[in-house]
C-alpha positions in Angstrom: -1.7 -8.2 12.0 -0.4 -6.4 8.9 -3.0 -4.8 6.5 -1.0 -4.0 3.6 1.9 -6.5 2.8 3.2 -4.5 -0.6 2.4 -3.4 -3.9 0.3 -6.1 -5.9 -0.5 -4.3 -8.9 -0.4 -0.9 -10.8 -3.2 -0.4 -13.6 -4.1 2.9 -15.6 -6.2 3.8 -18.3 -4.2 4.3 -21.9 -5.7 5.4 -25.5 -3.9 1.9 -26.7 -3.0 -0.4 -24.8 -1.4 -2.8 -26.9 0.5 0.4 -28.2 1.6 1.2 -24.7 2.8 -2.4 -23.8 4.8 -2.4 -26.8 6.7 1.1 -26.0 7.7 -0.2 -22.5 8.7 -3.4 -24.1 10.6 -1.6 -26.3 12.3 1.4 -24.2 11.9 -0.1 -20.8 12.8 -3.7 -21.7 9.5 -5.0 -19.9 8.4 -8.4 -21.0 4.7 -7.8 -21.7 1.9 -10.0 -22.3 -1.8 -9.8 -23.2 -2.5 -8.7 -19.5 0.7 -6.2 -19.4 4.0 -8.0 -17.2 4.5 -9.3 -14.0 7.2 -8.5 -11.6 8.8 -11.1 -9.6 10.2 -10.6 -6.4 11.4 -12.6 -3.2 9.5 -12.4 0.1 11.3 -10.9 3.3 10.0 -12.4 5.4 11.0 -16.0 3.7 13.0 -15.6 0.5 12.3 -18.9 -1.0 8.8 -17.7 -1.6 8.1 -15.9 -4.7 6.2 -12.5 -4.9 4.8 -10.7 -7.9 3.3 -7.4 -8.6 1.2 -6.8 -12.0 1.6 -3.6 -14.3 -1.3 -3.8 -16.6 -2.8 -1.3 -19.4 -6.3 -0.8 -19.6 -8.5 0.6 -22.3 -9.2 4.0 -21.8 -12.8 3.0 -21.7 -12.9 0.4 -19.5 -15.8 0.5 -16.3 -13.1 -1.7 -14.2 -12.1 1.3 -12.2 -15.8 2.6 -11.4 -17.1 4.1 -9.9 -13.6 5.7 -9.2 -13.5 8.4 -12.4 -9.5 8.5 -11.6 -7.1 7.0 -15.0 -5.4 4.6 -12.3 -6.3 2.1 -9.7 -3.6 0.0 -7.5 -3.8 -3.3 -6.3 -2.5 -3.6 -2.5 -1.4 -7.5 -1.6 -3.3 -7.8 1.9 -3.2 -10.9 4.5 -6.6 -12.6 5.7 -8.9 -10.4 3.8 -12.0 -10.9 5.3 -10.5 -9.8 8.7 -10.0 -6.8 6.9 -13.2 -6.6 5.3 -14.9 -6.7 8.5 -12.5 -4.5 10.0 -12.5 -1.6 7.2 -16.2 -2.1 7.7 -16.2 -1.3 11.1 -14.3 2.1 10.5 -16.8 3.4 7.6 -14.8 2.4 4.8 -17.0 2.0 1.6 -16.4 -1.4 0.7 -17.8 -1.9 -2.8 -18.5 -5.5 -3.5 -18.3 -8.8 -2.0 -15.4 -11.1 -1.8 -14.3 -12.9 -4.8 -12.2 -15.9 -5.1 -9.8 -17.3 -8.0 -7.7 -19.6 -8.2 -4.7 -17.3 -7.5 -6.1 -15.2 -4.6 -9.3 -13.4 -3.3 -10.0 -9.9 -3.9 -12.5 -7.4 -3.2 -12.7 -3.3 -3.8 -13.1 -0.4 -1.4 -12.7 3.8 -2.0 -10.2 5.6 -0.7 -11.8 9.2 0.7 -11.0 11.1 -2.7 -12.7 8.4 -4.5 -9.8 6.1 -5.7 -10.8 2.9 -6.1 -8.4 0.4 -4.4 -7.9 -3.3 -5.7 -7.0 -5.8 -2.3 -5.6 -8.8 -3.0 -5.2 -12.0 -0.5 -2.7 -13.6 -3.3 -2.5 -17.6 -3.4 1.5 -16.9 -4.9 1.9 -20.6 -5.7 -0.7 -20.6 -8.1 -0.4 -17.3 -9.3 3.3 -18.7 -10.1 1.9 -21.3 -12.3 -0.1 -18.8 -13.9 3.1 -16.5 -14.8 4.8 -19.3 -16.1 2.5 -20.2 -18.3 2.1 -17.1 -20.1 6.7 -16.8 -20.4 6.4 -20.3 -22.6 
């Protein structure tokens, strides 16, 4: 079974991020939104099903990334996350808190040995799809 499927998000810390969002929008063309922008992509494995990975701002301050002290933290999409869980378990890997479920996926956190804090997502794309296309109208 595959662990990592792709890229499900990319998030750092910036002085402003309202500033910031509006910089890529403006040099970068990204379409940004209160959260930052999503990019959509088509699965490989079946290309009528959409994918999307998040690019999101955070304040510099924020205490989402601890207890990682890094400026970044990415979001890996991940099938059947709790086989994971118990597997990453099982090989010492510091899982940091418990499964939580939305209405657009299930995540949960871990560290990486030099104490990057890793996002993993189970995503529910259909639902996340609803989401995105609420916030484009």
């Amino acid at each position: 079974m595959n662990r990592v499927t792709g890229v499900g998000g990319i998030f750092f810390k910036s002085e402003d991020p309202e500033k910031i969002k509006q910089w890529y929008k403006k040099h970068l063309g990204l379409q940004t939104d209160q959260w930052g922008t999503n990019f959509e992509w088509r699965q490989a494995e079946d290309s009528t099903k959409k994918g999307f990975t998040q690019w999101s701002p955070f304040s510099e301050t924020t205490s989402y990334f601890e207890p990682s002290q890094k400026d970044f933290m990415i979001n890996y999409r991940v099938q059947n996350l709790e086989w994971l869980v118990d597997q990453l378990e099982e090989e010492g890997v510091k899982v940091l808190d418990e499964i939580e479920t939305h209405e657009y996926g299930k995540f949960v956190h871990i560290l990486d040995p030099e104490g990057n804090k890793i996002e993993l997502w189970e995503p529910y794309d259909e639902e996340y799809d609803k989401i995105v296309e609420g916030r484009t109208k």
